[in-house]
NUGU-484246 format. One record per residue: residue number from 1; residue in three letters; x, y, z of N, C-alpha, C in turn. Coordinates in pm, whole numbers. Layout:
BEGIN
NUVEX  drenza  pati  n.east  n.north    n.up  ca.east  ca.north   ca.up  c.east  c.north    c.up
NUVEX     NUM   ala       X        Y       Z        X         Y       Z       X        Y       Z
...
! end
This chain:
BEGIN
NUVEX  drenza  pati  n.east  n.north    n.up  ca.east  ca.north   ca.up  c.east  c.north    c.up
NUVEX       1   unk   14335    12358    9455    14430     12249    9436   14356    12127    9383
NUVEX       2   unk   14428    12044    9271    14342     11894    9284   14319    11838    9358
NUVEX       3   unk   14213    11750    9326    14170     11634    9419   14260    11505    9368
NUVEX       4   unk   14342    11511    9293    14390     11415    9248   14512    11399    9274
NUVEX       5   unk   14557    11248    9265    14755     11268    9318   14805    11301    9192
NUVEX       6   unk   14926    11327    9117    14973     11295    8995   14995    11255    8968
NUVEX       7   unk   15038    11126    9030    15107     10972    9004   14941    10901    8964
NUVEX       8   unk   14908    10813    9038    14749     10745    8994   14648    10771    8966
NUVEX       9   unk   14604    10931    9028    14470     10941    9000   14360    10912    9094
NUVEX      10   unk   14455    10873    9222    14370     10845    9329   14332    10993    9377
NUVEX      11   unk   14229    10954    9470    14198     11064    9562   14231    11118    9636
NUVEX      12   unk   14286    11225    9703    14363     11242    9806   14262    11302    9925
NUVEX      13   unk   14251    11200   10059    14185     11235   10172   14282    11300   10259
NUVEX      14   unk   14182    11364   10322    14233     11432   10487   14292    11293   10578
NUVEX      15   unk   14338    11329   10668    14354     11247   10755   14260    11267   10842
NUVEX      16   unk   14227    11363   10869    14098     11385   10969   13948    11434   10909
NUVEX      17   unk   13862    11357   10946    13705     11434   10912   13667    11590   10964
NUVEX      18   unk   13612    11601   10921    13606     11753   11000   13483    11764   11109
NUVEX      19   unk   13468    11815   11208    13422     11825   11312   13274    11815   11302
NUVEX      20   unk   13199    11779   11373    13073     11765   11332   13034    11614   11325
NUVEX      21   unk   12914    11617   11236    12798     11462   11257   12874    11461   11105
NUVEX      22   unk   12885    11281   11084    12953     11251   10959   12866    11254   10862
NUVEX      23   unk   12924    11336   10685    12836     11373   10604   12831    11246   10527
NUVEX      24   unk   12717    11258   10455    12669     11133   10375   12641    11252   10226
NUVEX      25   unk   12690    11180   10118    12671     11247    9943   12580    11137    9882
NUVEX      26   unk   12501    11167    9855    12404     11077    9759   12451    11099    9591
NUVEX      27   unk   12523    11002    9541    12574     11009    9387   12448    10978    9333
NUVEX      28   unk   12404    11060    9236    12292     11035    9142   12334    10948    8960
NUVEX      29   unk   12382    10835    8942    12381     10776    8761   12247    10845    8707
NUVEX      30   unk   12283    10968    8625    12187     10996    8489   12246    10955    8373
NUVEX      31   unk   12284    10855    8351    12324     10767    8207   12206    10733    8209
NUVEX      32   unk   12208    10684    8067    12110     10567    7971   12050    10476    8055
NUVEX      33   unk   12076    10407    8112    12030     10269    8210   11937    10316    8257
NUVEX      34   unk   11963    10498    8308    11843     10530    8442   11747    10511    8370
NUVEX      35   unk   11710    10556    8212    11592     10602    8128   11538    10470    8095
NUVEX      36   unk   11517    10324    8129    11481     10216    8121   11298    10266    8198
NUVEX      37   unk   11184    10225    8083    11074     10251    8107   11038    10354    8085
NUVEX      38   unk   10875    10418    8123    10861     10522    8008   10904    10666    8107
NUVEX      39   unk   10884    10771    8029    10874     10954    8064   10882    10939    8213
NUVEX      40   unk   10780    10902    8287    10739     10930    8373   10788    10795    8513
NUVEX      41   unk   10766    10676    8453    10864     10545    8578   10984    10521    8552
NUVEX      42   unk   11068    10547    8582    11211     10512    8531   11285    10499    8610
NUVEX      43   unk   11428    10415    8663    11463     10406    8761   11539    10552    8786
NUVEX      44   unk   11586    10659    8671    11563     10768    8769   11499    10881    8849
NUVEX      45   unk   11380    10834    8759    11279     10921    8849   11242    10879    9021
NUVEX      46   unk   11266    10725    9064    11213     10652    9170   11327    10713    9208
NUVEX      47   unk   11474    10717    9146    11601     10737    9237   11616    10893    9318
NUVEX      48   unk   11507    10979    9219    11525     11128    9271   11442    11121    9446
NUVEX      49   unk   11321    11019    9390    11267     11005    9478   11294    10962    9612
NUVEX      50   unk   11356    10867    9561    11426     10822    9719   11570    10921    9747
NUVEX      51   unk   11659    10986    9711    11718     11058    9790   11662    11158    9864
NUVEX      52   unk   11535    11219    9785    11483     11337    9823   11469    11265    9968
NUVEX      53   unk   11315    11145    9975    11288     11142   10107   11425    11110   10192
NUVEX      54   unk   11488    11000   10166    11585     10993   10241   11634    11150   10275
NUVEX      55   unk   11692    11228   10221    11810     11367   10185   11700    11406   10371
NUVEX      56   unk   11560    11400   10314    11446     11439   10443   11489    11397   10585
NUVEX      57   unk   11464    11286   10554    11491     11224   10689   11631    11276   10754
NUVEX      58   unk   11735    11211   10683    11860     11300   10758   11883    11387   10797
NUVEX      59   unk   11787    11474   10700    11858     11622   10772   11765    11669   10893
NUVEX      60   unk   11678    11566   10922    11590     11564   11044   11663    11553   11149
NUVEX      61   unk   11736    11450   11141    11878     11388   11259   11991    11477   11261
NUVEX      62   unk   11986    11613   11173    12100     11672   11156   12211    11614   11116
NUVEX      63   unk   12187    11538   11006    12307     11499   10927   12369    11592   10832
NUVEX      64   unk   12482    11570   10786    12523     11671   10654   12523    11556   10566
NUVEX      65   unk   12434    11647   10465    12396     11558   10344   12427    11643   10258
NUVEX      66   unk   12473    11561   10128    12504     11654    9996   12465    11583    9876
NUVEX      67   unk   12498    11641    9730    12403     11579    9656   12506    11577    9531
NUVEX      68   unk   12564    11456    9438    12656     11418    9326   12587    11450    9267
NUVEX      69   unk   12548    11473    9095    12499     11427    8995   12611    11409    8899
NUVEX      70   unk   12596    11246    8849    12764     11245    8819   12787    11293    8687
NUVEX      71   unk   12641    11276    8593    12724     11347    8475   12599    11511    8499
NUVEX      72   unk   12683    11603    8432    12627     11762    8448   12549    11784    8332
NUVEX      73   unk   12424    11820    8325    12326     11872    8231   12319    11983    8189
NUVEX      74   unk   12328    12014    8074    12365     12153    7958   12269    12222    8061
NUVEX      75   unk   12401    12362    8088    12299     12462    8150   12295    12476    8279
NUVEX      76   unk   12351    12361    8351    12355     12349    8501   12517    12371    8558
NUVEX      77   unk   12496    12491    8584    12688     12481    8641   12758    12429    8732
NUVEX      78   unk   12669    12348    8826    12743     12307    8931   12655    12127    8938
NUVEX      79   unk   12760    12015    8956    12737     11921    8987   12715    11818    9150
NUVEX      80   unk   12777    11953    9211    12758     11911    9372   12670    11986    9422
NUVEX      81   unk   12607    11931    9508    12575     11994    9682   12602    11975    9802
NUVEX      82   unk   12696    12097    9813    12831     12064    9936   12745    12048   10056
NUVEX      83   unk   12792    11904   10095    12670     11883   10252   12690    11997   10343
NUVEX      84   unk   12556    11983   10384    12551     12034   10477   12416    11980   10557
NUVEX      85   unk   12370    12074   10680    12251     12028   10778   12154    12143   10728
NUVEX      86   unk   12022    12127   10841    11917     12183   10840   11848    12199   10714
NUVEX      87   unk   11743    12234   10710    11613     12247   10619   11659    12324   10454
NUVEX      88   unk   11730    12463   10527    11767     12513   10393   11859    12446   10300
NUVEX      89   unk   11898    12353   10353    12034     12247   10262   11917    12167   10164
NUVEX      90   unk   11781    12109   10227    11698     12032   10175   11663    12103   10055
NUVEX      91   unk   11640    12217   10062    11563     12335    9992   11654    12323    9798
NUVEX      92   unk   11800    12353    9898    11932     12315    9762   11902    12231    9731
NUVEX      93   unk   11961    12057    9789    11910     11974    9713   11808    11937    9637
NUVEX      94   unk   11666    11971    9664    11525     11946    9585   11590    12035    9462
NUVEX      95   unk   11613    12140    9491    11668     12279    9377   11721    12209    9255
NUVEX      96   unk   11799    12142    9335    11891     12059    9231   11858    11907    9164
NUVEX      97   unk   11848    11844    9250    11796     11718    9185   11633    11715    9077
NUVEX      98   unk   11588    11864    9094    11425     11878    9000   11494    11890    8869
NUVEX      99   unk   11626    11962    8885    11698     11971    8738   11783    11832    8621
NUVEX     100   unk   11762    11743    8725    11834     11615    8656   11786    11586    8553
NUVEX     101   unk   11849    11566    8448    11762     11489    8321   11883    11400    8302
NUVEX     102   unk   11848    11262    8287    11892     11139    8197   11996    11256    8101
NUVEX     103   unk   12123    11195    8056    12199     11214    7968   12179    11122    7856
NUVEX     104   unk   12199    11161    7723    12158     11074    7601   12291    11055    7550
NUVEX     105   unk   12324    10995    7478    12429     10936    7356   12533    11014    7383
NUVEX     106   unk   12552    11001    7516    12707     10962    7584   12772    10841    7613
NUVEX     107   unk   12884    10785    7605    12986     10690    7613   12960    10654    7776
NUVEX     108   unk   12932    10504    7794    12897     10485    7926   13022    10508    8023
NUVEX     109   unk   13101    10654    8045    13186     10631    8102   13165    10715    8217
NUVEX     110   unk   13242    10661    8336    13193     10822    8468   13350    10856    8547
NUVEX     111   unk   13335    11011    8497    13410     11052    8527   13430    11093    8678
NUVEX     112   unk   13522    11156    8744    13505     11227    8875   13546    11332    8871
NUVEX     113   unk   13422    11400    8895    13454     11587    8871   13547    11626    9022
NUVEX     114   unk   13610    11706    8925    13666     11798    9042   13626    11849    9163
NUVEX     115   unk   13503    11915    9133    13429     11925    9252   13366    11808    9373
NUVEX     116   unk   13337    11711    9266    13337     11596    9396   13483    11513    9468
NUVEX     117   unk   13568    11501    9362    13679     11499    9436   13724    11577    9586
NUVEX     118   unk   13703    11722    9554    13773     11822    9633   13638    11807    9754
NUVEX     119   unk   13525    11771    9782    13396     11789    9901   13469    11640    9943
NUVEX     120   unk   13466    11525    9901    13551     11434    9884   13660    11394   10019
NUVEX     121   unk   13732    11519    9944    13883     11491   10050   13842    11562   10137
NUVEX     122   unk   13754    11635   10165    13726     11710   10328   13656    11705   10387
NUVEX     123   unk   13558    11546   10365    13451     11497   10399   13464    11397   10462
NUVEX     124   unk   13513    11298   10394    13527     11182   10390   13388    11078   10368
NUVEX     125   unk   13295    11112   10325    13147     11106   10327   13125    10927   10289
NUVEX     126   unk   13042    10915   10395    12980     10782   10295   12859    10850   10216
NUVEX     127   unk   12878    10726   10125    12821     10762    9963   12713    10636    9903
NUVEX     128   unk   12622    10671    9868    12541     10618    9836   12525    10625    9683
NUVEX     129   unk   12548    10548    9620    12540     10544    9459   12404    10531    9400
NUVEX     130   unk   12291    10580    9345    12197     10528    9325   12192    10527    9192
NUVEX     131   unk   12218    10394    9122    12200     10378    8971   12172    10232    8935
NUVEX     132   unk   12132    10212    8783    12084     10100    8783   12194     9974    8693
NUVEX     133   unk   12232     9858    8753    12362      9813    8707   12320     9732    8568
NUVEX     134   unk   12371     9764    8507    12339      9650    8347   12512     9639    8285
NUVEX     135   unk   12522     9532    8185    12665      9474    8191   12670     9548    8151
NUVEX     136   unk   12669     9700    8052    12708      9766    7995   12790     9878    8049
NUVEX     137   unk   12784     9912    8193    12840     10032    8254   12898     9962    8379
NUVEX     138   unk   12888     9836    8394    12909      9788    8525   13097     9767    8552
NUVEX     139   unk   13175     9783    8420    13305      9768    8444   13361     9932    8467
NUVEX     140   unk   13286    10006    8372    13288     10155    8459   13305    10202    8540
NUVEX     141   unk   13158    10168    8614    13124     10195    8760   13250    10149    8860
NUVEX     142   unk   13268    10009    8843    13419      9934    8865   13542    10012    8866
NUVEX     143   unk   13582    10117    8814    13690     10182    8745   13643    10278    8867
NUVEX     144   unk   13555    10366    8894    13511     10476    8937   13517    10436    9110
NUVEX     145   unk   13419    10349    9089    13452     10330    9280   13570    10257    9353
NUVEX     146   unk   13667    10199    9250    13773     10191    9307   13858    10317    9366
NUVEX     147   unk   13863    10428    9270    13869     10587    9308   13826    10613    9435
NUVEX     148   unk   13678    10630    9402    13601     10647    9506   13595    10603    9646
NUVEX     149   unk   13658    10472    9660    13635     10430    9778   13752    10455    9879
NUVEX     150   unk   13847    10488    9795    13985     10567    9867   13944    10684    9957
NUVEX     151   unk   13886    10747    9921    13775     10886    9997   13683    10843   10046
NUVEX     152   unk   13619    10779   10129    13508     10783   10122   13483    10673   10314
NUVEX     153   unk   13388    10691   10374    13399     10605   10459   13321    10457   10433
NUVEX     154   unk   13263    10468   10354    13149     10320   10277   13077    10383   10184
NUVEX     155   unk   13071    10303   10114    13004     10304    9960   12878    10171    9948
NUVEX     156   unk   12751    10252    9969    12632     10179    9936   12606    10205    9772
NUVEX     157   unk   12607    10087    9707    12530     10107    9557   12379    10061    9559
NUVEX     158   unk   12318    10159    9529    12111     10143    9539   12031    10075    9397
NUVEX     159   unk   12078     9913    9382    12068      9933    9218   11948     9915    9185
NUVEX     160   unk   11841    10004    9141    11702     10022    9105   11688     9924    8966
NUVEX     161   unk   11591     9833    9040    11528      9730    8930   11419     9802    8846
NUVEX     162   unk   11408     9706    8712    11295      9779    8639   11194     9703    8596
NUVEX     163   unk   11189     9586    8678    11134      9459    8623   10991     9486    8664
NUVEX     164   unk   10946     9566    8746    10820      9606    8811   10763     9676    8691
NUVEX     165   unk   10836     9802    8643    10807      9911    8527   10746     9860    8395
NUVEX     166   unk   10891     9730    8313    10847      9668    8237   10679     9563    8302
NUVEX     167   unk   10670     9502    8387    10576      9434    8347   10440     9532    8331
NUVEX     168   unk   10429     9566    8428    10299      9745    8345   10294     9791    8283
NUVEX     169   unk   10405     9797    8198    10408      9840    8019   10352     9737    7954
NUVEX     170   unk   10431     9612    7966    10292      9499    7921   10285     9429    7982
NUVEX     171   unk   10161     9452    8071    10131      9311    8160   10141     9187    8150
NUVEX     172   unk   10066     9143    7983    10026      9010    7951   10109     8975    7845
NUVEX     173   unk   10242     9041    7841    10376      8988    7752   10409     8901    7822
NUVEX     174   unk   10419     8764    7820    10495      8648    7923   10653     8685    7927
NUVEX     175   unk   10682     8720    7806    10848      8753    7780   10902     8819    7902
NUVEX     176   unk   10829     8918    7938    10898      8983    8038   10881     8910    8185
NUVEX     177   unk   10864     8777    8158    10883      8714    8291   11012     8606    8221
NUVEX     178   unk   11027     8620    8164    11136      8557    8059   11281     8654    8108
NUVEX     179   unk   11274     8753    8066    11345      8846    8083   11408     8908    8182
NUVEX     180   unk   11275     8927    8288    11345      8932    8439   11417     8800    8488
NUVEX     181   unk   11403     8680    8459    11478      8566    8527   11615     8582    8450
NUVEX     182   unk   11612     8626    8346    11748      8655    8237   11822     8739    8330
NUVEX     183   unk   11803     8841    8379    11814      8994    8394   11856     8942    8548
NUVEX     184   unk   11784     8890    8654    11867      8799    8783   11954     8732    8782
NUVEX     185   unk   11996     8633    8673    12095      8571    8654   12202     8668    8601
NUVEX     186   unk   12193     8742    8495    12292      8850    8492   12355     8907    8590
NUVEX     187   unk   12201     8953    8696    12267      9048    8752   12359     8967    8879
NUVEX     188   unk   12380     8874    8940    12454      8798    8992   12587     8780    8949
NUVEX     189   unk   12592     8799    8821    12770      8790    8772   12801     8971    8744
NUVEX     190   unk   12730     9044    8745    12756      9187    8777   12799     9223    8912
NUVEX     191   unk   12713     9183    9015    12685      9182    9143   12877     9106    9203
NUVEX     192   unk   12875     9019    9129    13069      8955    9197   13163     9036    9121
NUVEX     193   unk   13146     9137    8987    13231      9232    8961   13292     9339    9046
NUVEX     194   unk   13159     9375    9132    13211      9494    9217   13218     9478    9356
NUVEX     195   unk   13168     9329    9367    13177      9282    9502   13337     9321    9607
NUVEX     196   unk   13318     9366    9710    13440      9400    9805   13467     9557    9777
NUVEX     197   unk   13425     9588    9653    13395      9790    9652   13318     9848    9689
NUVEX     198   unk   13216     9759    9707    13070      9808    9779   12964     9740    9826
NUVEX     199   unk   12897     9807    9931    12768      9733    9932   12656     9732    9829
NUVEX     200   unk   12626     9617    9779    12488      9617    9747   12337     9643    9738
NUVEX     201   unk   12262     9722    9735    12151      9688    9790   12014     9708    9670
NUVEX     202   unk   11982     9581    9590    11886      9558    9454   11769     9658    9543
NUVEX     203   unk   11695     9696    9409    11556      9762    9470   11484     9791    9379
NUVEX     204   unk   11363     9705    9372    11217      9736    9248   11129     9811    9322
NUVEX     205   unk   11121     9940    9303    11025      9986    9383   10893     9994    9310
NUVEX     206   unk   10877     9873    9251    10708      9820    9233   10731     9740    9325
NUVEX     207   unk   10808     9680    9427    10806      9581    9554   10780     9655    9709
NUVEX     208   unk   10901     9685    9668    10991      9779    9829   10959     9910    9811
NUVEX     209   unk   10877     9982    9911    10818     10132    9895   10946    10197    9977
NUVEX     210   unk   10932    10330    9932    11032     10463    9940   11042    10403   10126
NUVEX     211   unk   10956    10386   10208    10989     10380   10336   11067    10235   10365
NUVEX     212   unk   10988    10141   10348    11092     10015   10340   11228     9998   10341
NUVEX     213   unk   11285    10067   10207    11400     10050   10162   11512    10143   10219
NUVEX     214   unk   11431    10277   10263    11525     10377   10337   11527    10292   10502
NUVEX     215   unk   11447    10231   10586    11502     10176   10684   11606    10094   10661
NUVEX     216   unk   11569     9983   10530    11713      9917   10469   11821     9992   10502
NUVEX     217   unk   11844    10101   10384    11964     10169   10401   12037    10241   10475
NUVEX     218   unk   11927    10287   10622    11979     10334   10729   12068    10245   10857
NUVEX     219   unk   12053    10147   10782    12136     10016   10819   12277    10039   10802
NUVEX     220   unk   12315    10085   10692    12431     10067   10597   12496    10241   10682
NUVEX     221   unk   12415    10310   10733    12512     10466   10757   12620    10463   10880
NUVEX     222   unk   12701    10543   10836    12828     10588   10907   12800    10683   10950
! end
């Protein structure tokens, strides 16, 4: 059956969660934005990183954890990982998130697959968005977690800075201290776009290490 009503397009939830410790879905953004910096630092490579450890930790506590990738990579047939607990769930997710690649010269738009819809309505999961916000996708994203937040018990957005990345590409470019004060002030009138759809939480992880920021966010769980 859809996950969708036919009238709006909203989501359609359970009335009840289902039995058990409440699941948490980590949404992965592989758009353009993630690929900011080179092959190898990029905010989605730090982002695989931190769900993985996080995805770790939880399923230490026996959480059900599952895993979005919102847009699907040629070749990969499935875009979810239906939460679940214990070690072998970890095993899926790594499985899956080693396969992510950045999407190229696609239309910054995000859709909601069916399949996350439908884990969605029988979850009720809080959700952790991890992507990086630039004005270009940020009325998108806007469009999407209004959806989203109909399902969902809280919505953390993880928005990975790159201001750390750029300055190690060139250290002794002053511009890019130019640029990041540009890029703060931006991101403050991005930041009141989606304000009241979600939590916030900025993150340069040339600052805030993988452990830091996951006590942060263990703040934010349902």
């Amino acid at each position: 059956a859809s996950a969708r009503s036919a009238s709006g397009g909203q989501l359609l939830v359970n009335q009840y969660e289902r039995e058990g410790l409440h699941s948490t879905i980590f949404a992965i953004d592989n758009t353009g934005p993630m690929r900011q910096g080179t092959k190898e630092e990029n905010p989605l490579e730090s982002g695989i990183n931190l769900v993985l450890s996080f995805s770790n930790l939880l399923l230490n506590y026996q959480y059900n954890v599952g895993v979005w990738v919102m847009q699907r990579n040629r070749g990969v047939k499935r875009d979810v990982v239906v939460p679940g607990s214990g070690m072998e769930q970890y095993l899926r997710i790594r499985r899956r998130v080693m396969l992510v690649e950045a999407v190229r010269f696609v239309p910054q738009i995000y859709n909601i697959s069916r399949e996350f819809a439908a884990v969605a309505r029988e979850t009720v999961p809080s959700v952790f968005l991890v992507t990086s916000l630039v004005e270009n996708n940020v009325m998108q994203l806007k469009k999407m977690l209004k959806i989203v937040r109909g399902a969902s018990s809280n919505i953390v957005v993880v928005d990975v800075l790159p201001y750390s990345i750029f300055q190690k590409i060139s250290p002794y470019d002053i511009s890019s201290i130019y640029t990041e004060a540009y890029s703060k002030k931006a991101k403050r009138t991005i930041y009141r776009e989606i304000a009241g759809l979600a939590e916030i939480v900025p993150w340069d992880p040339g600052q805030t290490s993988y452990g830091k920021i996951i006590s942060r966010l263990t703040v934010s769980l349902r």
